[in-house]
C-alpha positions in Angstrom: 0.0 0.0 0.0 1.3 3.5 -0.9 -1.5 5.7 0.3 0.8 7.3 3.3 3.3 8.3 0.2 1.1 9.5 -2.4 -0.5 11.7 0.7 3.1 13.0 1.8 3.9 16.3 1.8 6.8 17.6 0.2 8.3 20.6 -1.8 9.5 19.6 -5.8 12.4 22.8 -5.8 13.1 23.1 -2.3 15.9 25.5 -3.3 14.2 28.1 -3.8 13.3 28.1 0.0 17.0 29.7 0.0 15.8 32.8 -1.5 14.5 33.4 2.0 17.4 34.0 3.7 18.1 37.3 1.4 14.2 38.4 2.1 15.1 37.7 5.6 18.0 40.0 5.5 16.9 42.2 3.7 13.8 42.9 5.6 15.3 43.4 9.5 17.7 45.7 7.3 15.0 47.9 6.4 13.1 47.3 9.7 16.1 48.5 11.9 16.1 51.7 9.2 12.3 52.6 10.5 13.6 52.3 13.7 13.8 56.1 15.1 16.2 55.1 17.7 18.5 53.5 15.3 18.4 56.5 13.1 19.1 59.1 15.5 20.8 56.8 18.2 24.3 58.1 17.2 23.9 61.7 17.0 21.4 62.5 20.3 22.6 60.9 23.4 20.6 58.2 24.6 18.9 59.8 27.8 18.2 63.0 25.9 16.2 61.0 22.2 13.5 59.2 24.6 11.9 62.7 25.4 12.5 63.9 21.8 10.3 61.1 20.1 7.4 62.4 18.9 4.7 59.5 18.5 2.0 59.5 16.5 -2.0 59.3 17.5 -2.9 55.7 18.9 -4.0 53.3 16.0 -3.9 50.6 14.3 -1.5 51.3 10.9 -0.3 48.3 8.5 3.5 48.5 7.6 3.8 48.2 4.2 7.3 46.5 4.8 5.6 43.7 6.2 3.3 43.4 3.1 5.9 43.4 0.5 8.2 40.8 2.8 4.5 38.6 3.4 3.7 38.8 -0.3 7.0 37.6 -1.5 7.3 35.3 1.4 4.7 33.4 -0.6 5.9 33.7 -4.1 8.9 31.9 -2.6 7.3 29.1 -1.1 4.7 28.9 -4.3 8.0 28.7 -6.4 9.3 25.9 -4.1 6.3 23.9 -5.4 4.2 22.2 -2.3 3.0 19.1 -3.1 0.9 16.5 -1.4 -0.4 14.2 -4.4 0.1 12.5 -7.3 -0.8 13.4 -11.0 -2.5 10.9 -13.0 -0.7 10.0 -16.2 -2.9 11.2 -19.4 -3.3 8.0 -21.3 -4.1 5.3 -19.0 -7.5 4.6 -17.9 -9.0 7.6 -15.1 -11.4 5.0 -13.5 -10.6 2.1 -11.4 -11.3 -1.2 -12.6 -13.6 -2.4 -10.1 -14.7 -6.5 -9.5 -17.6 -6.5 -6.5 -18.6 -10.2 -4.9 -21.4 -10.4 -3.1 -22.1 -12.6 -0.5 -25.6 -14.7 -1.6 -25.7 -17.2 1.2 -29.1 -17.8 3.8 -27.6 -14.9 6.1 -27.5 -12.6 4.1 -31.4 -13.0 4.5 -31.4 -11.3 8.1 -33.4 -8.3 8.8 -31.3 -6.5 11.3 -30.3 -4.1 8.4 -33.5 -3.2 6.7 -34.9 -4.5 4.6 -32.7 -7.3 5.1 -28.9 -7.9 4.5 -28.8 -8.9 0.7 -31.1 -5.8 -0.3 -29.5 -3.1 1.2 -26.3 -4.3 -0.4 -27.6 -4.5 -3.4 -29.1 -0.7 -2.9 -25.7 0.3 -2.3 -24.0 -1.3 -5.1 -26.8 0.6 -7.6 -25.4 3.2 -6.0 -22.2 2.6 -6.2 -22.5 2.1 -10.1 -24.3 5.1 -10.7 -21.4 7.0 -9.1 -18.7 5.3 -11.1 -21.2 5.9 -14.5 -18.7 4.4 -16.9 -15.7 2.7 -15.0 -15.3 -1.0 -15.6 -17.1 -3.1 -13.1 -17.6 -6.7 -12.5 -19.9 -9.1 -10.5 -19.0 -12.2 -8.5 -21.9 -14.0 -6.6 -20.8 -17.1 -4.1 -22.6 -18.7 -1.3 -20.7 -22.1 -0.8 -19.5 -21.8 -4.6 -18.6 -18.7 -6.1 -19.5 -18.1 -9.5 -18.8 -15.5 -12.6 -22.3 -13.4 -13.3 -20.9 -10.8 -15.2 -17.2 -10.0 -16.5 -15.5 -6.2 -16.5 -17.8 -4.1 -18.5 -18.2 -0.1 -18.8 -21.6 -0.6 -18.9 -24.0 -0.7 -15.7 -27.6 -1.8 -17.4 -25.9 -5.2 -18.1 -25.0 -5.7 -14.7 -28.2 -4.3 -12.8 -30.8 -6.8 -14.2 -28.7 -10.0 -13.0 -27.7 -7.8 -9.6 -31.7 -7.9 -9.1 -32.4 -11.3 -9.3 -29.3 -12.7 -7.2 -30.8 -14.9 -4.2 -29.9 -17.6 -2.1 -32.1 -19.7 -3.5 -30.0 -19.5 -6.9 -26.9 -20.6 -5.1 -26.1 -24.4 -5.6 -24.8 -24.8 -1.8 -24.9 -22.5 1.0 -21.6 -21.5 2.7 -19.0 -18.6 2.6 -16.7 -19.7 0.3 -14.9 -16.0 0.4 -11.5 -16.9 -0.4 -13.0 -18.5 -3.7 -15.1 -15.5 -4.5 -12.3 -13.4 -3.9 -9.9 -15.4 -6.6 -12.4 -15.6 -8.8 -12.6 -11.9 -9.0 -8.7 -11.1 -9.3 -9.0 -13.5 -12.1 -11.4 -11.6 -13.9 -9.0 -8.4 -12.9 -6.1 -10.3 -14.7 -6.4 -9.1 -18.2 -6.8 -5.5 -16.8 -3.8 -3.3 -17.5 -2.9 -2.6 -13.7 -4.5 -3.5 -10.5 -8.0 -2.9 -9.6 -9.9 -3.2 -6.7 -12.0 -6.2 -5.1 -14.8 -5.1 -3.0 -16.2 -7.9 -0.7 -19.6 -6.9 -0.1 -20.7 -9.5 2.8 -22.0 -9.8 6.8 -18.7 -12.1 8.1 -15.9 -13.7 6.2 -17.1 -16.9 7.9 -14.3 -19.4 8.9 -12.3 -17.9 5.7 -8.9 -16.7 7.0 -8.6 -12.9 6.8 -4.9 -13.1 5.3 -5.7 -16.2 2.9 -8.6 -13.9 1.7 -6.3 -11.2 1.1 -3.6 -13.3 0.0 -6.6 -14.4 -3.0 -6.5 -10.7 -4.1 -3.2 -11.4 -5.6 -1.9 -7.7 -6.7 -5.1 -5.7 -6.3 -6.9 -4.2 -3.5 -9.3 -5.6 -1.3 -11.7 -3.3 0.9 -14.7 -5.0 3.0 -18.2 -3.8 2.8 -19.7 -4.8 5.8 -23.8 -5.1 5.9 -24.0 -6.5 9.4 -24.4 -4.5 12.6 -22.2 -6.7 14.5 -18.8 -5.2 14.4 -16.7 -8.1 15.8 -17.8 -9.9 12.9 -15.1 -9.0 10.5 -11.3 -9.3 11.6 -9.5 -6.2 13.3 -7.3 -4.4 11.1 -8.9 -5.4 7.5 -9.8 -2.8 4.9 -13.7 -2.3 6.5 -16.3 0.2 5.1 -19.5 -0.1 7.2 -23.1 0.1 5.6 -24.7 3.7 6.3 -28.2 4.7 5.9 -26.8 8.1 3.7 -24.6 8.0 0.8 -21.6 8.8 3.3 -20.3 5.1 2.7 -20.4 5.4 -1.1 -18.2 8.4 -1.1 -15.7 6.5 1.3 -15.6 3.7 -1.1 -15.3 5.8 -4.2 -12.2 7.6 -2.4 -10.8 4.2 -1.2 -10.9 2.5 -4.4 -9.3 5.5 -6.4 -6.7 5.8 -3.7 -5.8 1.9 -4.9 -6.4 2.8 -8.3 -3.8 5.8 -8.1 -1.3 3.8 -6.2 -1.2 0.9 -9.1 -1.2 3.8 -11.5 2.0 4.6 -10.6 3.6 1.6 -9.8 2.7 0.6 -13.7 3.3 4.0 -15.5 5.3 6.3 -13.3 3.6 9.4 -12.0 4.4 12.4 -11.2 4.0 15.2 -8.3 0.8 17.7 -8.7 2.4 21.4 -8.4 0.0 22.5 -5.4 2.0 26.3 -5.8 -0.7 27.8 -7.8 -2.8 27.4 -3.9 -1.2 30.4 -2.5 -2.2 32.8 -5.6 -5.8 33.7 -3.9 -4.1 34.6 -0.9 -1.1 36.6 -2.5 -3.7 38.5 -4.4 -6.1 39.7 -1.3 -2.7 40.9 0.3 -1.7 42.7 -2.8 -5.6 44.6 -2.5 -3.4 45.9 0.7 -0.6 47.3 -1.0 -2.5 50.2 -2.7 -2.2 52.2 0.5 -0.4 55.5 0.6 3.5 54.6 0.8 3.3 51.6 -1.4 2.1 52.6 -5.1 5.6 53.4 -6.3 6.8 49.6 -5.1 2.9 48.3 -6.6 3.6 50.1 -10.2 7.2 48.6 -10.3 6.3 45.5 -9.6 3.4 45.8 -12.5 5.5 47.0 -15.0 8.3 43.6 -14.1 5.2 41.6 -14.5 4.2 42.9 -17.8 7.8 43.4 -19.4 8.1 39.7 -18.5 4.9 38.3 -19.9 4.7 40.6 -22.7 6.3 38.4 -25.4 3.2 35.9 -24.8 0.2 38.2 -24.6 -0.4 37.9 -28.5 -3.3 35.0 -27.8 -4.4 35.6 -24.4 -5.6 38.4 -22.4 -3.3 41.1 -20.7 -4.4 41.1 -17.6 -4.1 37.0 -17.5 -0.6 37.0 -18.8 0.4 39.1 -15.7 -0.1 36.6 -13.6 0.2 33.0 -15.7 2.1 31.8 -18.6 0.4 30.2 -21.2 1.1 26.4 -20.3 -0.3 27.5 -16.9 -3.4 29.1 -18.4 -3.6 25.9 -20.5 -3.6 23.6 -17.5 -6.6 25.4 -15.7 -8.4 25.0 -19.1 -7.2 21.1 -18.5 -8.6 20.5 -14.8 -12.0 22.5 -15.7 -12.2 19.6 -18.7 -12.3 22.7 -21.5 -9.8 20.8 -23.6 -10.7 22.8 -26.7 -9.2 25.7 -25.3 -6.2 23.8 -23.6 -5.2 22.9 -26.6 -4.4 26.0 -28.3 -3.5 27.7 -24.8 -0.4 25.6 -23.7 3.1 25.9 -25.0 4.3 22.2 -24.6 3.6 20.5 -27.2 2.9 17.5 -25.5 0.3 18.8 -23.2 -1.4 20.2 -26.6 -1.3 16.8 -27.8 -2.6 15.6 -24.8 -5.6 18.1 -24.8 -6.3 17.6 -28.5 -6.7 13.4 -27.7 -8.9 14.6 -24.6 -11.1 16.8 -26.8 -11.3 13.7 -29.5 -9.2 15.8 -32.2 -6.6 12.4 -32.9 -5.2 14.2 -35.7 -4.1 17.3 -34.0 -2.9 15.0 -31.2 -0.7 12.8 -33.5 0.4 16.1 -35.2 1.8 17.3 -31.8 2.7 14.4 -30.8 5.0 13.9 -33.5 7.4 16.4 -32.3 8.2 15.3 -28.8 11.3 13.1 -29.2 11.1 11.1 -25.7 9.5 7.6 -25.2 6.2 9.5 -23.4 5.6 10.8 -26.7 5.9 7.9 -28.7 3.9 5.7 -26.8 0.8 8.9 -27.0 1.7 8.8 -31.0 0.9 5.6 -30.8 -2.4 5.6 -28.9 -3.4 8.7 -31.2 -2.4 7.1 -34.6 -4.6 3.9 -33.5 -7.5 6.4 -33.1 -6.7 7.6 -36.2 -7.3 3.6 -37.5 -3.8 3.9 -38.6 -2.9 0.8 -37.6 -0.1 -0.4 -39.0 1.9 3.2 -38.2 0.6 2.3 -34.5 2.2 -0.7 -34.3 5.4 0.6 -35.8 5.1 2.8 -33.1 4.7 0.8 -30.5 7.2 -1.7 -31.7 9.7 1.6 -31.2 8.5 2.2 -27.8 8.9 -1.6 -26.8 12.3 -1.8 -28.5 13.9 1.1 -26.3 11.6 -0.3 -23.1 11.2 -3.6 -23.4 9.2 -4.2 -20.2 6.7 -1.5 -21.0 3.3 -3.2 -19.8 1.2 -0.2 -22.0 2.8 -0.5 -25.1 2.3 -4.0 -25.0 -1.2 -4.3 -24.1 -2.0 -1.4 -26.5 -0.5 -2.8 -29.6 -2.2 -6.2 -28.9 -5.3 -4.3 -28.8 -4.7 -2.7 -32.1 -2.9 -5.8 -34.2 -6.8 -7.6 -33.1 -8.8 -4.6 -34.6 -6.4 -5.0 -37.8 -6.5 -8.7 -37.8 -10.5 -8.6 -37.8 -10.3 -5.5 -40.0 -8.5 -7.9 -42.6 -10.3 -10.7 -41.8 -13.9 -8.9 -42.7 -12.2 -7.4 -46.3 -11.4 -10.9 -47.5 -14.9 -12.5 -46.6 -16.2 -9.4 -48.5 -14.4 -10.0 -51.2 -14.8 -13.9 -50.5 -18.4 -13.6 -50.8 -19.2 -11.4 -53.6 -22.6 -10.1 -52.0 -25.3 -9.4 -54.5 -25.8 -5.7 -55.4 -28.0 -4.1 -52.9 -30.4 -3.0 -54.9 -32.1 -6.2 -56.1 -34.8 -7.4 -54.4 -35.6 -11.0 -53.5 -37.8 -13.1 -55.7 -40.2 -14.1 -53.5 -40.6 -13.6 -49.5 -43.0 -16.4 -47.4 -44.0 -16.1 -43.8 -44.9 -19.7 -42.0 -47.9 -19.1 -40.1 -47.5 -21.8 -37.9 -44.2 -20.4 -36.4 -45.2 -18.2 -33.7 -42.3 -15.9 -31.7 -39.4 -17.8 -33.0 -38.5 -21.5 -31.7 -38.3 -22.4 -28.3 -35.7 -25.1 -27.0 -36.1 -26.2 -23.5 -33.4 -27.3 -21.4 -34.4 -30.0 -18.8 -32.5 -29.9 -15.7 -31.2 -33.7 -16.4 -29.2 -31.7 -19.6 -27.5 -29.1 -16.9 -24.4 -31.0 -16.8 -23.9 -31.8 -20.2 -21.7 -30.5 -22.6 -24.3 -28.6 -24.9 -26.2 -27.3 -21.9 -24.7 -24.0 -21.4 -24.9 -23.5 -25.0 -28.6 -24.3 -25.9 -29.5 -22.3 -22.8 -27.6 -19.1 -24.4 -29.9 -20.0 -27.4 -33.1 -20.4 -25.2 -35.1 -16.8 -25.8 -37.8 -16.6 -22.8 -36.1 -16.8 -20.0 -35.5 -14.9 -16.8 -32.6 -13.9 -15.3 -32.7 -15.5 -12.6 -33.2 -18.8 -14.4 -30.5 -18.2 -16.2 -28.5 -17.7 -13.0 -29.6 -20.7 -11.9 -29.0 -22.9 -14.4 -25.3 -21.2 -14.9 -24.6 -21.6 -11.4 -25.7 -25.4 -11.3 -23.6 -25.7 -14.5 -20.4 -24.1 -13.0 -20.9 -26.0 -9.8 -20.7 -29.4 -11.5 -18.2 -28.6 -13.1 -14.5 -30.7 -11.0 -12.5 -27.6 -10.8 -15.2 -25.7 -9.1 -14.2 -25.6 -5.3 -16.6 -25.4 -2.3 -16.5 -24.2 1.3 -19.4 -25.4 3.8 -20.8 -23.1 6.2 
């Protein structure tokens, strides 16, 4: 776990904290100046400059020393670049690849969470799949035998019909076989480009060891949604989440499974450290409001006109008054967080962050175009990824190939080109049966068209439960048209349950 280290605070140019020590100097210099006593100290003899002091009416006055020292006090420690997180990199995946498995068994039955166990974690998964609205997310039912209902997919009204009809009737044994559910979802996280998350949505692990179950989770990680009231029922020290009655859990889970989702981030692609500096701007501005008071406009209007003469070679596409205060590839990064990637991508100066906004605001061309001109692996592995959005297939895998030949181990690169050499290889493979076939021109109609009257809603094939375990069984019930899911469920369950490798754990 890295969470403690992606949180950690810490500056990314510490040096400039050294410009301190001249601002220090500087300052008790100029302080010691105001100082009447200093001033006059060596001409007027001590005893005699006390009574000649004349002090000025009682009331509050702001030094404009301090401002100017307070003001640049934070420029220097905004240039020093505070940091506490980590920056997602660009072309991976920004949501967590989640696999939940639910606990189906008779207890999850009991009604001292309302309206029983198995309900109100269903309710909360609904939940939690509206808030991830286009993350992967998979489903893994078990009860003595744990079983595969849905696979990965970006798409929640798959998974919501089959989520509604799990019950422990459906289940072929009771039991908590968790360390089996808990396999069978890393499994299904295997093919996924870096760790995910398993949720364990469930009242008790049962007799299930709390380190074999984690031990099951293999390299993602495993959080614990508890839906019983009795908190000695999980083991101290695990990764627990407790069911609420608001939406207080939901966010907690979101959080915790981004903070895994981050952490494998960067263990696969290498991240980098968020510049936190631009934080200290709103302040340094409301103490500049300050420095407009008598005794100060000469320093104000000097530092204006430094601002300006610096920034004035890049005023020619954004405002004046913005250019005093940001340069372009920071203008083009607020553009970035606020999601306006149209405008980030003519704002910033790098060309790889214009690249990067043009692929974020679907513009693949412009993207491979920038792209093009960064001469570091980065770039050539987000050439890649744009010229395969382009359908420029074979240039992507050249690409690729280039990426994979200077990094060899590159885990991206490889799982990206064998994603694009499949869409060329079916690409190929759909030419040649067109030209295999030699389809009639589309505008000739058939000869004749017949309806038989005596077949009513398409044919039916039953599947008797004697067929369950044989080899055609799953098959012909994929074929079978009126059906429930829950039948379905059923019958897949009972299929996957007779099958030898399927393991079970009783109660």
């Amino acid at each position: 776990m890295r969470d403690a280290a992606t949180m950690s605070f810490h500056l990314l140019r510490p040096l400039w904290l050294l410009a301190l020590l001249p601002l220090a100097v500087v300052f008790a210099v100029l302080l010691r100046r105001q100082d009447v006593r200093a001033q006059w100290g060596g001409v007027i003899a001590p005893h005699l400059l006390t009574h000649l002091i004349v002090r000025p009416g009682q009331g509050r006055q702001i030094n404009p020393l301090y401002l100017v020292a307070a003001g640049m006090m934070l420029g220097i420690i905004g240039l020093s670049g505070p940091t506490w997180r980590r920056e997602l990199p660009p072309f991976v995946e920004d949501k967590a690849p989640l696999m939940i498995a639910l606990a189906v068994g008779s207890s999850m039955n009991e009604t001292d969470v309302a309206p029983s166990r198995l309900e109100r974690a269903k309710q909360k998964i609904r939940d939690l799949l509206a808030a991830r609205a286009g993350a992967r997310t998979g489903l893994v039912a078990f009860a003595g035998t744990a079983h595969l209902v849905m696979p990965p997919t970006d798409d929640r009204s798959v998974i919501e019909p089959f989520l509604a009809a799990l019950e422990p009737g459906l289940m072929p044994a009771d039991g908590k076989n968790v360390a089996g559910a808990v396999a069978l979802a890393a499994d299904a996280l295997a093919a996924e480009p870096v760790p995910g998350t398993v949720l364990l949505v469930a009242d008790d692990l049962g007799t299930a060891d709390a380190a074999a179950v984690r031990q099951a989770a293999g390299r993602n990680g495993l959080v614990i949604f508890a839906v019983s009231p009795d908190s000695s029922a999980l083991p101290a020290g695990a990764d627990v989440i407790r069911v609420s009655i608001d939406g207080s859990d939901i966010v907690r889970l979101e959080r915790r499974i981004e903070t895994h989702f981050q952490a494998a981030q960067g263990d696969a692609f290498g991240t980098q450290w968020r510049d936190e500096g631009y934080w200290l701007l709103p302040p340094l501005a409301l103490l500049s409001l300050l420095w407009f008071r008598r005794g100060t406009t000469v320093a104000w209007v000097l530092a204006l006109f430094i601002v300006t003469h610096a920034s004035a070679s890049r005023a020619e596409e954004t405002s004046r008054f913005t250019n005093l205060w940001l340069t372009p590839d920071q203008q083009g990064r607020l553009a970035f967080d606020r999601g306006d990637y149209a405008a980030a991508k003519t704002t910033f100066a790098d060309p790889m962050w214009r690249g990067i906004s043009a692929y974020r605001a679907y513009d693949f061309l412009a993207a491979a175009e920038e792209f093009s001109r960064v001469d570091t692996l980065e770039g050539k592995f987000a050439l890649g990824n744009a010229q395969a959005q382009n359908h420029a297939y074979e240039k992507a895998l050249k690409t690729y190939d280039e990426v994979l030949k200077a990094q060899p181990g590159n885990a991206a690169a490889k799982t990206n080109r064998a994603i694009v050499q499949a869409a060329l290889d079916a690409r190929e493979a759909k030419r040649r049966k067109q030209e295999q076939d030699d389809p009639a021109p589309p505008d000739e109609k058939a000869d004749e068209m017949r309806v038989d009257p005596n077949q009513k809603g398409g044919k039916k094939i039953t599947v008797t439960p004697q067929d369950v375990t044989t080899a055609g069984a799953a098959e012909a019930w994929m074929r079978q048209v009126q059906t429930s899911p829950a039948d379905f469920l059923k019958l897949k369950f009972a299929i996957q349950a007779a099958a030898p490798a399927q393991g079970r754990v009783s109660q």
